[in-house]
C-alpha positions as CSV (number, residue, x, y, z in Angstrom):
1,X,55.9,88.2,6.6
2,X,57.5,85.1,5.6
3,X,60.3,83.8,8.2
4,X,63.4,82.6,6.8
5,X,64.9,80.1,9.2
6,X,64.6,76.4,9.4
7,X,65.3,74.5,12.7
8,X,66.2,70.6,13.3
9,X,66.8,69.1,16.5
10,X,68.6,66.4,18.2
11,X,68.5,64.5,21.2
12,X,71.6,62.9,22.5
13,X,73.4,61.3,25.6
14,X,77.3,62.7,25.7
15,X,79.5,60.2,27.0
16,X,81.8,62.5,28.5
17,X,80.1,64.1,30.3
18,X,77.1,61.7,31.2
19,X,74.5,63.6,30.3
20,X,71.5,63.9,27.7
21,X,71.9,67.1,25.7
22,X,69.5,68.7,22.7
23,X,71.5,70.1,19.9
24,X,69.9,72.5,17.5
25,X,70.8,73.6,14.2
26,X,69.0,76.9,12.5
27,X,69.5,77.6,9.1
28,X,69.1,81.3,8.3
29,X,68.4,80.8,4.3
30,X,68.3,84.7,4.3
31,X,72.1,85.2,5.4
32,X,73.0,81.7,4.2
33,X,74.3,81.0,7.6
34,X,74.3,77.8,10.0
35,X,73.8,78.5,13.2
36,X,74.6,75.3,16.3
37,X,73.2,75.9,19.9
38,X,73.4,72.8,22.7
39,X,70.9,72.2,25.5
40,X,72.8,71.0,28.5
41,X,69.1,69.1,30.1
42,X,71.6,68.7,33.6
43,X,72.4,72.2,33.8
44,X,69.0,73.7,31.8
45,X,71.7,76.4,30.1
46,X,71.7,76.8,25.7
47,X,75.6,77.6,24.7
48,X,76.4,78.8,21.3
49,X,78.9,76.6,19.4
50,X,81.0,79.8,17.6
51,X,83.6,77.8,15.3
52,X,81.2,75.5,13.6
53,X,82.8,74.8,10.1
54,X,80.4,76.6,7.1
55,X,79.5,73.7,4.7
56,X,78.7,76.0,0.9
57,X,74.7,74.7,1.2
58,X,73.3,73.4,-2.1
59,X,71.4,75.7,-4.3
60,X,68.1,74.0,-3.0
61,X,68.8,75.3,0.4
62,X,69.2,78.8,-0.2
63,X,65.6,79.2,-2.4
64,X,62.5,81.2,-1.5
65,X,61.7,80.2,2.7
66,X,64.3,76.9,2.5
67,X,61.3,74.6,2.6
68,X,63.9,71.9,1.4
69,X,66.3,72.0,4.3
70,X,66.7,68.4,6.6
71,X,65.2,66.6,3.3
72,X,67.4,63.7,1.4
């Protein structure tokens, strides 16, 4: 069973808050969907980011597995 989803990671220090947070984007080449979730490391608690804008995703990024996806 292959597994359709790609993840990439940040880590980053939020000025407004003051605090270090990981940010992860998953790209589900099956539904063609981008999916955002941040890390608050302060409060240990993943929220989903709901209205992040759809980008149309090249045609490389939607073949067999998405083994291109996070490559220049």
């Amino acid at each position: 069973m292959a597994i359709h989803k790609d993840y990439k990671f940040s880590f980053v220090f939020d000025n407004s808050s003051k605090t270090y947070k990981v940010v992860m984007l998953m790209l589900d080449v099956v539904e063609n969907r981008t999916h955002v979730r941040v890390l608050s490391v302060a409060d240990n608690v993943w929220k989903t980011i709901l209205n992040f804008s759809a980008v149309p995703l090249p045609d490389r990024y939607t073949g067999q597995g998405g083994s291109d996806f996070g490559k220049p």
